[in-house]
Structure formats: C-alpha cells, structure tokens
C-alpha positions as CSV (number, residue, x, y, z in Angstrom):
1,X,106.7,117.1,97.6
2,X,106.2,113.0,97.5
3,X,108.7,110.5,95.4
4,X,108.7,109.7,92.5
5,X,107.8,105.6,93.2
6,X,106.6,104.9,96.5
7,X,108.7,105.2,99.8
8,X,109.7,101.4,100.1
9,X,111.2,101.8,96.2
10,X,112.2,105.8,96.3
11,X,113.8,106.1,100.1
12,X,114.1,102.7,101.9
13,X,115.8,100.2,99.3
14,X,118.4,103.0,98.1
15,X,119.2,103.6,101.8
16,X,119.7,99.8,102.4
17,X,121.7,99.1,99.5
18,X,124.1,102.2,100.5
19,X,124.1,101.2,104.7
20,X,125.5,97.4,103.0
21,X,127.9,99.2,100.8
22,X,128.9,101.1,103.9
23,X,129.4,97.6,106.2
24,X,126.1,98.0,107.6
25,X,124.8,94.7,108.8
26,X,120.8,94.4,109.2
27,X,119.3,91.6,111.4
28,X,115.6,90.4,110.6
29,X,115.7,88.0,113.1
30,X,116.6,89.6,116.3
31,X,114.2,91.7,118.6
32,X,115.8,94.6,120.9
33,X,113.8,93.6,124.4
34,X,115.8,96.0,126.6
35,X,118.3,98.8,126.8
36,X,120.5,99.0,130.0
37,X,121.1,102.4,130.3
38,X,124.3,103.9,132.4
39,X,123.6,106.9,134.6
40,X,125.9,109.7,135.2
41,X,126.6,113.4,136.1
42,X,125.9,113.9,132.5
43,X,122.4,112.0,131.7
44,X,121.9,108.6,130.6
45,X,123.8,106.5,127.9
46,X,123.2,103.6,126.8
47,X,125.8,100.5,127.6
48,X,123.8,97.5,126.5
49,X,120.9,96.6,124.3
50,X,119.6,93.4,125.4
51,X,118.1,91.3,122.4
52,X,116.8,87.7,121.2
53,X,118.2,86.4,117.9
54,X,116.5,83.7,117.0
55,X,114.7,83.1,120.1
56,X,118.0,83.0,122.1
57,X,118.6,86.0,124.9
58,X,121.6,87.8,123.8
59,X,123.4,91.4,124.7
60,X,125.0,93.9,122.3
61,X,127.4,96.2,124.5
62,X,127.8,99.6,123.4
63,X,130.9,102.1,123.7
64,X,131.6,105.5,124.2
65,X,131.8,106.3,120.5
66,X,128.9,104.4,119.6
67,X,125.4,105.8,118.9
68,X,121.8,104.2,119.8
69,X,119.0,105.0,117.8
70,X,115.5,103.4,119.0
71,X,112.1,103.4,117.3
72,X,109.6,103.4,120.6
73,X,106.0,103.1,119.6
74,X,105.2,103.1,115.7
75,X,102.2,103.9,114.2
76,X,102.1,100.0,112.1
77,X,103.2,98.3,114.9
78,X,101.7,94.8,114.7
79,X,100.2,95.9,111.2
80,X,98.2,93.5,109.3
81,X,96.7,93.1,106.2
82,X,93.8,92.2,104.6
83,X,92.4,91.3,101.2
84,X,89.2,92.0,98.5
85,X,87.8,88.6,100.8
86,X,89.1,89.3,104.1
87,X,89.8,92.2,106.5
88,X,92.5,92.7,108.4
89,X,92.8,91.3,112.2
90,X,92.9,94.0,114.7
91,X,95.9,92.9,116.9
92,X,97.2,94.4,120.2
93,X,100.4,95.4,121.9
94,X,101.7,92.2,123.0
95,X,101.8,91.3,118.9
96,X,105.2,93.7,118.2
97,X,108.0,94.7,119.9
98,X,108.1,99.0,119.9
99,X,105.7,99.7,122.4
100,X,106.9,96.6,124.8
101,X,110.1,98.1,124.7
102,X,108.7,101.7,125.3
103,X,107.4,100.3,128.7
104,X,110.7,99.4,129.6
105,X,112.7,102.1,128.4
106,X,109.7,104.3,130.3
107,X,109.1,102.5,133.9
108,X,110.7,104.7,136.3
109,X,111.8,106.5,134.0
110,X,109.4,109.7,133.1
111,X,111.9,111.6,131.6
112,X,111.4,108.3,128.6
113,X,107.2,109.5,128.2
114,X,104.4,107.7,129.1
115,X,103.2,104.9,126.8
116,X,100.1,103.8,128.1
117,X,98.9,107.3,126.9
118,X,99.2,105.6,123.5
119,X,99.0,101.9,123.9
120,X,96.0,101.3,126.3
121,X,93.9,103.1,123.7
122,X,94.1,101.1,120.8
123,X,90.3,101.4,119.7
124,X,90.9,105.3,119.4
125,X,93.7,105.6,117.9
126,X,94.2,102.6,115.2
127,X,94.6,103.5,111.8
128,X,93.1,101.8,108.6
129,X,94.8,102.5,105.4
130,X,94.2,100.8,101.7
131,X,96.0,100.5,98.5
132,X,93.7,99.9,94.9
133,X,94.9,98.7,91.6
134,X,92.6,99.9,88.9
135,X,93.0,98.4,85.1
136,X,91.2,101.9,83.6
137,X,92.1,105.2,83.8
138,X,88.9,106.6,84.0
139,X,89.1,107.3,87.6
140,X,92.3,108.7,87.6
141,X,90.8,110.7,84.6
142,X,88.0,112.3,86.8
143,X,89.9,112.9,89.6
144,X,92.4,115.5,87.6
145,X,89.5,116.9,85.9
146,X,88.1,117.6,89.2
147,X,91.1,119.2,91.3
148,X,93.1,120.2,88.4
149,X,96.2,118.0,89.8
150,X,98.3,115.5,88.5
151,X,99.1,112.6,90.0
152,X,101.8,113.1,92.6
153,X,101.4,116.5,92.9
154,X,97.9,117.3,94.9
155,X,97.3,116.2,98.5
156,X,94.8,114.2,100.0
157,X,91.2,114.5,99.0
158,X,89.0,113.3,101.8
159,X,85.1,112.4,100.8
160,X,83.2,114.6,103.6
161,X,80.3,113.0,103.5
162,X,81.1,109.6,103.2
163,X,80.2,107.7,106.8
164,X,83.6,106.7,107.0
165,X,85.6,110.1,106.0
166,X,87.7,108.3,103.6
167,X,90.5,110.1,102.2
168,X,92.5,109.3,98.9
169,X,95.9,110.7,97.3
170,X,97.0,109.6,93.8
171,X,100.7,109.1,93.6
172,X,102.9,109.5,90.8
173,X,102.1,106.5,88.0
174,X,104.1,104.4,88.2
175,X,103.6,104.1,92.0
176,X,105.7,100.4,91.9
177,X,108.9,99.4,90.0
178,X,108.4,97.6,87.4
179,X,104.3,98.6,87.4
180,X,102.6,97.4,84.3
181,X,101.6,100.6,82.0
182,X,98.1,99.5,82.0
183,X,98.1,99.8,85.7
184,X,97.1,102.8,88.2
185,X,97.5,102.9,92.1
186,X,95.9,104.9,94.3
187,X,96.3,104.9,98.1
188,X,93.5,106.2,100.8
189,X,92.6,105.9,104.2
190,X,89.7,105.7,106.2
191,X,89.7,108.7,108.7
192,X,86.7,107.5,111.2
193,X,89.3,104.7,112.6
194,X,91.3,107.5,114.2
195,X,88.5,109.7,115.5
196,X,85.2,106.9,115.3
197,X,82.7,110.1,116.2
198,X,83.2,110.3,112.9
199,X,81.3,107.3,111.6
C-alpha cells in the first residue's frame, strides 16, 4: 500500500500541522550534539540533551515524565542533490549530525551499537535515488501495458540488465500537490550504488 501524494505531502505535513495544533514546537536551527544519560538499577534515562541553537552550546534537561526519541544514523544523512547538468556531491559523515551523535551515544557504550559498522563504509553502502518529470504519457502508457498495474499500485520494476540495476516505481498521478495534469512523476533508483559488484 503507498499514499496517495507522496510521503512529504500524504504523512509528514499532516503530522506537522497536527504536532503545532497540539503545542508542538519544531526547531530548524538547533542540532542535538549529545545526550547525558543517567544510570541506574533500572537502565539508562536520559536527563539532558545537549544542543547548539544557532551556533550557541545549549542544554535541554529532561524529567521523569518526559520521553526522548533520537534518530541515530539515517539513510539521507548529508543527502545532496543534483540536477539534468550536475550530479550530486558525495559527502561524508562529518557533513550531518545522526551518525556524529551515534558515536557518542555509542562510545563505551555497546549496549548503543556500533556505528563505524555503518559509517566507515560509505562507498558500500551510499544510495543514489532519482525523481523524472515527463510531459507525455507514453511512458507511463507502456509501463501499465507491460505489468498490468496502475500507477500506485505495482512495486518496483528493476531493469536486470541495465549495468547500473536501476529500479523504478510509478506512484499514484498526481505524485505532488498541486501537480500540473499534463505532468507524470516517476521515481527510481540506481541499485549498483548499494552493492557496486553490480555495475
């Protein structure tokens, strides 16, 4: 099952606006760098998440009846993007914040995982992923022909025997909000990138 638009427009914006109606407050500007854990007969709890908002070092102390939920490691962690002129720049670890923070969380810690099973491999395990806009149908035409599905219903097709293993989906049309009617998105992604034997 998939949404109807795409997951920024179908899951994330409906779940903001309701977190904001609830007194939610969201902070793009600050960075969690640490959590300061407590230790006790009963495990660990966190007691302090240690931040920068706007450059400046700040702490966030945490009660009893409060809950912590961190995001450690993520698979578009210093994500970029490229363009029909340009591809995207392959950064590293020290570009986001997840991983950093995993190390952390992790050091001395085992129980926490082991990062560097993930980060220190970057070349194996990155992940290349691309959105098209097409202005005809025909493709999108050939496609259900071919599997019998309609967009938003089948799964991903990947091209065997292309060098690169590329797979594709077709979403539900419109894919975007307020998506012209003359417009189709599709959304694929090359498979070699995450296992280069592959290629």
């Amino acid at each position: 099952m998939r949404t109807v638009y795409n997951q920024y427009d179908s899951m994330v914006r409906p779940l903001q606006k309701w977190l904001e109606e609830h007194g939610v407050k969201t902070e793009f500007t600050t960075s969690v760098i640490n959590i300061g854990f407590c230790h006790d007969a009963d495990g660990f709890s966190v007691e302090r998440i240690v931040c920068e908002r706007d450059g400046d070092r700040d702490e966030i102390r945490v009660g009893s009846r409060d809950y912590v939920i961190v995001t450690l490691g993520s698979m578009t962690e210093a994500s970029s993007l490229g363009s029909m002129d340009s591809a995207p720049i392959l950064k590293r670890k020290c570009d986001g914040g997840s991983w950093a923070l995993w190390e952390k969380i992790a050091d001395g810690h085992p129980q926490f995982g082991h990062p560097a099973n993930f980060t220190d491999h970057i070349d194996e395990s990155k992940w290349v992923s691309f959105t098209t806009t097409l202005h005809d149908p025909t493709f999108f035409n050939r496609i259900k022909g071919l599997t019998g599905n309609i967009p938003g219903e089948g799964g991903l097709i990947t091209f065997s025997e292309s060098n690169w293993l590329v797979s594709i989906v077709l979403p539900h049309q419109p894919h975007f909000i307020g998506q012209p009617s003359d417009v189709n998105v599709f959304w694929g992604t090359d498979s070699s990138s995450i296992n280069p034997a592959t290629s």
